[in-house]
C-alpha positions as CSV (number, residue, x, y, z in Angstrom):
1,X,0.0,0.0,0.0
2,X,1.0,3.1,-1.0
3,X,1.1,5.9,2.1
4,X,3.7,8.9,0.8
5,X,4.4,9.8,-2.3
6,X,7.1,12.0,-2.9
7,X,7.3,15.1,-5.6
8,X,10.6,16.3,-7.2
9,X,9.8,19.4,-9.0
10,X,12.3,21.4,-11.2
11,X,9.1,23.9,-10.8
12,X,9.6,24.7,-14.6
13,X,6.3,25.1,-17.1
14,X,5.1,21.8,-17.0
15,X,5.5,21.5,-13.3
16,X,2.0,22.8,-12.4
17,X,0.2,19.9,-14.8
18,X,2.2,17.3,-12.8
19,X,1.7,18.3,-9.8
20,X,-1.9,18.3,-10.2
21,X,-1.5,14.3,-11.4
22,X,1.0,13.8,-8.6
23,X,-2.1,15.2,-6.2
24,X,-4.3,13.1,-8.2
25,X,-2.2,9.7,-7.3
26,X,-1.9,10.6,-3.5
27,X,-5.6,10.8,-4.0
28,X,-6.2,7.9,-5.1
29,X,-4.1,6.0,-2.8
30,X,-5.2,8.1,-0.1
31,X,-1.2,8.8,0.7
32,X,0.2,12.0,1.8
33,X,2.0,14.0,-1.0
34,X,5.5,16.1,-0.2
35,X,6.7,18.2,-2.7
36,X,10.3,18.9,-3.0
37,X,12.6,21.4,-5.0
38,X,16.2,21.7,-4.4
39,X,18.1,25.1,-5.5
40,X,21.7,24.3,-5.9
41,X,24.3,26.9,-3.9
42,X,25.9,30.1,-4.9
43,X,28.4,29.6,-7.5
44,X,32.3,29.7,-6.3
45,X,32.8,32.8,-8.9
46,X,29.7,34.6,-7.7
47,X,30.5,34.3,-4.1
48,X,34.1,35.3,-4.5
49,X,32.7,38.4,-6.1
50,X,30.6,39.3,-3.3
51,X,33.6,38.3,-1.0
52,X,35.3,41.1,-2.7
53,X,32.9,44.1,-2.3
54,X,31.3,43.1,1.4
55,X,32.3,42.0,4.6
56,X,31.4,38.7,6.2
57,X,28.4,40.1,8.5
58,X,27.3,42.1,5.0
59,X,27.5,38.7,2.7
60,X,26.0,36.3,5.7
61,X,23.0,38.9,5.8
62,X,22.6,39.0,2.0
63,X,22.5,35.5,2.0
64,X,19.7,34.8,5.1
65,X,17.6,37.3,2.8
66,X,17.8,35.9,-0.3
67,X,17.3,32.5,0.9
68,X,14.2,34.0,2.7
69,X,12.9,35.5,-0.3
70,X,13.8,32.4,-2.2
71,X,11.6,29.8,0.0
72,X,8.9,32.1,0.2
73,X,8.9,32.5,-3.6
74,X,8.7,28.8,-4.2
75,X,6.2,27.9,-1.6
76,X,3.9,30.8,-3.1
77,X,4.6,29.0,-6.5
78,X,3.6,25.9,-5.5
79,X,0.4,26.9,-3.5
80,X,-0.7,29.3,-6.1
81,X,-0.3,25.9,-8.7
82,X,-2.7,24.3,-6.0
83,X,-5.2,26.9,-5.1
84,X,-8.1,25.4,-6.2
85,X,-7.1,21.9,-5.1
86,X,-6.6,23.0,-1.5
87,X,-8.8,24.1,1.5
88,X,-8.7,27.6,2.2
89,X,-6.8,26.8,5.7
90,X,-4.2,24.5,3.7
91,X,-3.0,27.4,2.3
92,X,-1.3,28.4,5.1
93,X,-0.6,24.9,6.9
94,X,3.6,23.7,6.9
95,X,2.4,20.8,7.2
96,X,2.2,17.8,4.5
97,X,-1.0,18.1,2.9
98,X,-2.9,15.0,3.1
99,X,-4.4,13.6,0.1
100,X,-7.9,14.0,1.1
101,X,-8.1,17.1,1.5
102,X,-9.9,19.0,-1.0
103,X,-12.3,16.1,-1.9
């Protein structure tokens, strides 16, 4: 039996369509569904740059925002992609969203 299903996304164009059949699996096997996207880290050249123009307190901060900014970017990408799917108070849930939900 089938309880998680797990959802690599490069969240590119056709990554809305499949998550909507990825949703539509965990449905049907009434499993949860995670979604995952993984952002690869600051190039060595691009970092030395920025080494070169800030200090380390300036360049750690810069970092903690743009990761910030980042997350919150792809979590409202992926929600918007599922707005219709989800309850109103999924929306705002951290939690993995189980498969029943919007039934």
């Amino acid at each position: 039996m089938i309880r998680s299903i797990l959802y690599a996304t490069d969240l590119g164009i056709y990554a809305p369509v499949v998550m909507q059949h990825a949703l539509g699996l965990a449905r049907s096997f009434k499993a949860d569904l995670y979604v995952l996207h993984v952002v690869e880290p600051m190039g060595l050249f691009a970092e030395s740059v920025l080494q070169s123009y800030l200090d380390e307190q300036a360049l750690n901060e810069l970092q903690r925002q743009g990761m910030t900014t980042m997350l919150s970017n792809i979590e409202q990408r992926v929600l918007d992609s599922l707005r219709d799917e989800l309850p109103d108070d999924a929306a705002h849930s951290r939690q993995p969203w189980p498969a029943q939900w919007g039934e």
